[in-house]
N, C-alpha and C positions, 0 to 999 in steps of 0.2 A: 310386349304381351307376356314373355314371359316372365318378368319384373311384377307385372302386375298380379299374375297368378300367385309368382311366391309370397308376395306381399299380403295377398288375398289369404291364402293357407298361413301365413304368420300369424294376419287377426283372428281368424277361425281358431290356433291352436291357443291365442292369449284369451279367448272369451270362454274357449271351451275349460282352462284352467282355473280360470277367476267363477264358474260356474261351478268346477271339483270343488272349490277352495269354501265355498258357500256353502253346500253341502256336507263337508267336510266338518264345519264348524255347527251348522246346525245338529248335523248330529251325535258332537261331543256335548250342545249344549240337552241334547234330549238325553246323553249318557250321564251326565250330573245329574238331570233332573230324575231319572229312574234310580240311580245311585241313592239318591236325597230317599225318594219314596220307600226303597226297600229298608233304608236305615232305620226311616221312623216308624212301618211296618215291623223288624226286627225286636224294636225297643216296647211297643203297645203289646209283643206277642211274648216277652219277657214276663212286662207285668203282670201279664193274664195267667202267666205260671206261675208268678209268684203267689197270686189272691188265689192260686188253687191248689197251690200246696196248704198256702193258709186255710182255708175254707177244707181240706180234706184233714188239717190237724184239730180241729176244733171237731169235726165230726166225727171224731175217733173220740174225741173225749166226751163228749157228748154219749154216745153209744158204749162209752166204760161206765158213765153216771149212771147210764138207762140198767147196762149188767147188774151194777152194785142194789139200786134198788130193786130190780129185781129179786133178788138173794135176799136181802132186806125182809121183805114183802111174802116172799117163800118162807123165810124163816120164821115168822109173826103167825102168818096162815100155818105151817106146822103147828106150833105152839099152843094154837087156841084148840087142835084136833085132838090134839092127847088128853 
């Protein structure tokens, strides 16, 4: 009987390990898999800084064009009032 007990508590402890072990691995493979996600997250959020530094240089120049004529435009309208 008591052969059988330890023997019983042996398979309990090899199933309950091969169950850790399962676990274990699926959730290295959901750790790649959120690793993967954050990368490609990482790299799209990249790009979106770059197209907004660009998009914020062209707007600068843009808004020195708009100055200059401006001044242009002022200076022209002066001109005709004298």
């Amino acid at each position: 009987m008591k052969r059988l007990a330890g023997v019983a508590l042996c398979l309990l402890l090899i199933v309950g390990c091969k169950s850790a072990d399962s676990r274990i691995t699926d959730l290295e493979k959901k750790n790649v898999d959120l690793t993967e996600r954050v990368k490609n997250l990482e790299t799209h959020l990249l790009e979106a800084q770059k197209k907004q530094v660009a998009l914020q240089l062209a707007l600068q120049d843009i808004n020195g064009r708009v100055k200059e004529v401006q001044t242009d435009f002022d200076k022209i309208r002066y001109a005709q009032n004298r």
